[in-house]
N, C-alpha and C positions, 0 to 999 in steps of 0.2 A: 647499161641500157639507156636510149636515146628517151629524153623527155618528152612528154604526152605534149603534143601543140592541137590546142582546142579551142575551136573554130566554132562550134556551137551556139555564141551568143557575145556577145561585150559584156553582158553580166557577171561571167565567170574569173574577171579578174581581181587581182590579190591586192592588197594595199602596198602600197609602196613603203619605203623605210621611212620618209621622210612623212607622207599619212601617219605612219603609224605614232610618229613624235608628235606632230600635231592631238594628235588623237589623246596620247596620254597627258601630252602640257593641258589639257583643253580647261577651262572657266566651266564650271556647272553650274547648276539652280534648278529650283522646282519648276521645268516646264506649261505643268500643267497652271499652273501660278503666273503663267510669262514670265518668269524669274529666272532662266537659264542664258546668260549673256552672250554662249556661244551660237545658244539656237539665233536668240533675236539679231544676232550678226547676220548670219544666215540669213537669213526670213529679209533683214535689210538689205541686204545683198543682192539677193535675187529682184526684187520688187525693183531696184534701180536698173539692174540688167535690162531688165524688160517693160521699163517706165512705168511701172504698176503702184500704188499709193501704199500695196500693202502685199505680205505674202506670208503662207504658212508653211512650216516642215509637218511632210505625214512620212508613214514607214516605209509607203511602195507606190510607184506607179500607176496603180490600180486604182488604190486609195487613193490618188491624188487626182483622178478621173470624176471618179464616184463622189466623193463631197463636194465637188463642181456641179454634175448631174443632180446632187438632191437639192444644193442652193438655190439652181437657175430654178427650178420644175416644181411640182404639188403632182401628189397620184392622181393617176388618169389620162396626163399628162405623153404629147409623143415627141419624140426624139430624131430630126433628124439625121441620119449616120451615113457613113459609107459601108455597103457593105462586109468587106474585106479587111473593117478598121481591126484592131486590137479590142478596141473597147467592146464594138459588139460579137468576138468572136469567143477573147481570149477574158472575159473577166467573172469570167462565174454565174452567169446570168444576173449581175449587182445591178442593173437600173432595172428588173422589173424588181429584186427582191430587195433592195432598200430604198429604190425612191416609188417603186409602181407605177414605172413609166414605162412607153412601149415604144419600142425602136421602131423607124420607119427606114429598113435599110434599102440603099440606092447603088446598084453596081457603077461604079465608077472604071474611068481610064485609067489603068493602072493605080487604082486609088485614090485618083484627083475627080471630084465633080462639076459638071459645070454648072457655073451660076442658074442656067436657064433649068437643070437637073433639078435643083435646089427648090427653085421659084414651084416650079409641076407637082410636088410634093406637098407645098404648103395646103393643109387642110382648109374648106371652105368654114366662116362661122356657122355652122348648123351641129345642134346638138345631139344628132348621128354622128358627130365625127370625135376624135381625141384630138384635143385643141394642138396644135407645134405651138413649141413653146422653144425649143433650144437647135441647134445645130452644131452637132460636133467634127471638125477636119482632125487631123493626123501629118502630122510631119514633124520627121520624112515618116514614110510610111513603109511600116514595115513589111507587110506580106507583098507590097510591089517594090520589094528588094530594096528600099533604103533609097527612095524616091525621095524628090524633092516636089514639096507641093508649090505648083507656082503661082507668085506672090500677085500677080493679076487677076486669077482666079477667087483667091483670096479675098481680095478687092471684091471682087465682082459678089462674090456671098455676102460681105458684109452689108455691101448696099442691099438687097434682097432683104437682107434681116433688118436691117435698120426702117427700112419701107413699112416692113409687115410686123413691126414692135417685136422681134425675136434676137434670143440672146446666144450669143456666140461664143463657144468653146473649144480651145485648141489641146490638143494631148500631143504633145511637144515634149514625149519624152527624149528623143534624140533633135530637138531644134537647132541647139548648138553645131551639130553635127551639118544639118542644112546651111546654118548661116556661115559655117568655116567653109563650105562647098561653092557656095551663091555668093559669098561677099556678101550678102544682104544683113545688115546686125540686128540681132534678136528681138530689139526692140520695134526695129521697125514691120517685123512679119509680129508682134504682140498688138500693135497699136490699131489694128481690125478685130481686135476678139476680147469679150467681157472677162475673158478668164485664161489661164495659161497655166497649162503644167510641166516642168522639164524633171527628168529623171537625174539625178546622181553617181546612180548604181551601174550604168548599162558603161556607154563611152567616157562619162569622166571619171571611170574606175572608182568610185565612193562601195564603200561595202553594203550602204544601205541607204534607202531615202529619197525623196520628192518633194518640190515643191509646187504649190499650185498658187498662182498672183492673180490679184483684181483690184477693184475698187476694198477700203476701209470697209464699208459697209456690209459688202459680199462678203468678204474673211471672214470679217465677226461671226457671219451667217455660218460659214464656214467652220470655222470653230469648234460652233454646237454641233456641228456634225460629224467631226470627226472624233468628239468626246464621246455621240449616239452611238460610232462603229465600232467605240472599242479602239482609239488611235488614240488619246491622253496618254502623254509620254514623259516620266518625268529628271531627269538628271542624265540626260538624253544629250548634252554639248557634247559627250566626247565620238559622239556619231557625227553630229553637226560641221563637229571641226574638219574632217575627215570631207565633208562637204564643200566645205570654204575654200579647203588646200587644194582640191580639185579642180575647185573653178578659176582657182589662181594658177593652180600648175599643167593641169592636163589639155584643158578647153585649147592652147592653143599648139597643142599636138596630135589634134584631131585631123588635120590634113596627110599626117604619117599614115594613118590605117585606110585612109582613103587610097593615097598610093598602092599602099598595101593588096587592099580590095580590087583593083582596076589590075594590078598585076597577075592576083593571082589569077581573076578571071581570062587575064588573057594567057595563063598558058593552059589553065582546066579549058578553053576553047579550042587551044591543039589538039585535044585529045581524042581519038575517034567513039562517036556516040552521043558527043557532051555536046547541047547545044544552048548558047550562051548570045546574048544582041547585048555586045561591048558597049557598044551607045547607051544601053538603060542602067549601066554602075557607077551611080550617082556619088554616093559616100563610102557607107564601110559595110555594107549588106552584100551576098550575091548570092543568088538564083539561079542554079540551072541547070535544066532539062534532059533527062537517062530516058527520056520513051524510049527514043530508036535504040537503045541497048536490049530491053525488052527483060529487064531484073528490076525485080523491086528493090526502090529505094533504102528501105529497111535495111537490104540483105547487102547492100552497098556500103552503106554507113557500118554496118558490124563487119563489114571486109577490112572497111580504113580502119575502125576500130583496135583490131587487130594488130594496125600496124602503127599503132597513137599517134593515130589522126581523126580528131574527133570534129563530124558534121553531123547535121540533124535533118533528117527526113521532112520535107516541108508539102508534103499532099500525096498525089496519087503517082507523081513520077516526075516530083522536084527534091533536091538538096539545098539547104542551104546553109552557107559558110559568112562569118563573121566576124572581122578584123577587127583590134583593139589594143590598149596599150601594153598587154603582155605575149604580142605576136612580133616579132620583128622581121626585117625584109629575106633575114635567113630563114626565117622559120617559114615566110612562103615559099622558097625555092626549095624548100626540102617538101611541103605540103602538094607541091606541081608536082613531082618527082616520085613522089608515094602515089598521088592518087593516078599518077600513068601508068605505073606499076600494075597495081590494083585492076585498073579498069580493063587494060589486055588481059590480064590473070583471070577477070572473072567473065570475059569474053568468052576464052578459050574453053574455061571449066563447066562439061556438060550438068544438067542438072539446075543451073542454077535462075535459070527464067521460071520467074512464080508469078500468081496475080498479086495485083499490087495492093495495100490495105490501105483505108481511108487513116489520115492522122486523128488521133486520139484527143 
């Protein structure tokens, strides 16, 4: 039986042999102590990446969001976000139920906003209002397919914040992924935002982990906060290590799943039905559109499923598919080949047009 290739997410991948040695050699200690020499490798690690004075390891990306949000903010407190971020979509409703802050979400272009977006949003001093107090971007961004947010734009917010005393926050879980894209180095898309989180777990294949960078004094801040959520971690390096090995080994084979992505979309855009704008697959994300087939998405993904090819249903009448370092460039031409299959098969087969369900 052919192996399941699953396209789901960059989360879903396994450790490599060579993580896995890292992983058992790893240096432990009592984290929650700072005593764990593998994590504070880590934590040093990242904070030079991204020119930052200081950095912490949390368990998720979420968490690495979240004790940013409670740092920057005090309840009462609003937030301004992109609509269509992660953070205000996909995290639990965490910034009104641990910091009691209230999102002020802004539809953005493809999940980029502009400066002047930003600026309109800012609340006036009047004590009818909830004071802005933070601004958080996303890059790349995942619900507009693994976009690259551009670094002018960027620019252009920070000035806005800087003007009107407001702190800036990047959820950067896939940034590495931007910066292998753009040539832009990580540090220099960090040196516009108070704070910065990059994921582990997604594209640099780590099994678990986040880290969120800022000034000394934020972290500290930081810290206590993530010891409030229940993130004190203790003997925790041989996670860490697993970290380290990734940013040393993977980060610079992040341009394979990019190819990767770009290929597969160009041949799911042969496909009759599938409609796909090649121009917008940035990195290793892709999106794209079964209206004109007139089946719900659902019933599409358990057709590939079927045939172990796993995508995931991303709205009312989107798929989305996801390269990473346990896809390789055969496992897309077999994934093109399935899903043509597939898509004339379910063409053909009466029955199978339903309304389409909102994602869960």
């Amino acid at each position: 039986m052919e192996r399941i290739i699953d396209l789901r997410s960059d989360t879903v991948t396994k450790p490599t042999d060579g993580m896995r040695e890292a992983m058992k050699d790893a240096e432990v200690g009592d984290d929650v102590f700072g005593e764990d020499p593998t994590v504070n490798a880590l934590q040093e690690k990242v904070a030079r990446l991204l020119n930052k004075e200081a950095a912490i390891f949390v368990c998720s990306g979420t968490m690495a969001n979240q004790v940013a949000i409670r740092a920057h903010t005090q309840h009462g407190d609003e937030v301004i976000i992109e609509s269509e971020s992660h953070t205000f979509n996909y995290e639990g409703g965490g910034g009104a139920a641990l910091s009691g802050v209230q999102y002020h979400p802004i539809k953005g272009d493809r999940g980029v906003l502009d400066p002047a977006q930003i600026e309109d949003a800012i609340r006036p001093h009047d004590h009818h209002f909830a004071p802005t107090r933070l601004i958080c971007l996303e890059n790349t961004h995942n619900r507009a397919g693994g976009r690259i947010y551009p670094i002018e734009k960027i620019r252009g917010a920070h000035h806005i914040a800087k003007r009107n005393g407001l702190a800036m926050h990047l959820d950067g879980a896939r940034l590495l992924n931007a910066s292998t894209a753009s040539g832009i180095p990580p540090d220099r898309y960090a040196r516009y935002f108070d704070s910065v989180s990059i994921c582990l777990s997604k594209g640099l294949g780590a099994p678990i982990g986040s880290v969120t960078a800022g000034s000394r004094e934020f972290i500290d801040r930081v810290h206590r906060f993530r010891k409030m959520f229940g993130g004190g971690m203790r003997q925790v390096g041989i996670i860490a290590a697993a970290g380290i090995y990734a940013l040393d080994h993977h980060a610079d084979r992040l341009g394979l799943d990019h190819a990767n992505a770009k290929r597969l979309a160009q041949g799911l855009s042969q496909i009759d039905g599938v409609q796909i704008d090649l121009n917008i697959v940035e990195t290793n994300i892709v999106v794209f559109d079964v209206s004109e087939m007139g089946i719900d998405p659902h019933h599409i993904a358990e057709s590939l499923k079927e045939r172990r090819i796993l995508m995931i249903p991303f709205g009312k009448a989107l798929i989305r598919a996801v390269t990473h370092l346990d896809v390789s460039a055969e496992d897309i031409e077999r994934s093109i080949e399935i899903a043509a299959d597939v898509f004339s098969s379910l063409k053909r087969r009466p029955g199978t047009n339903s309304p389409s369900r909102k994602m869960s």
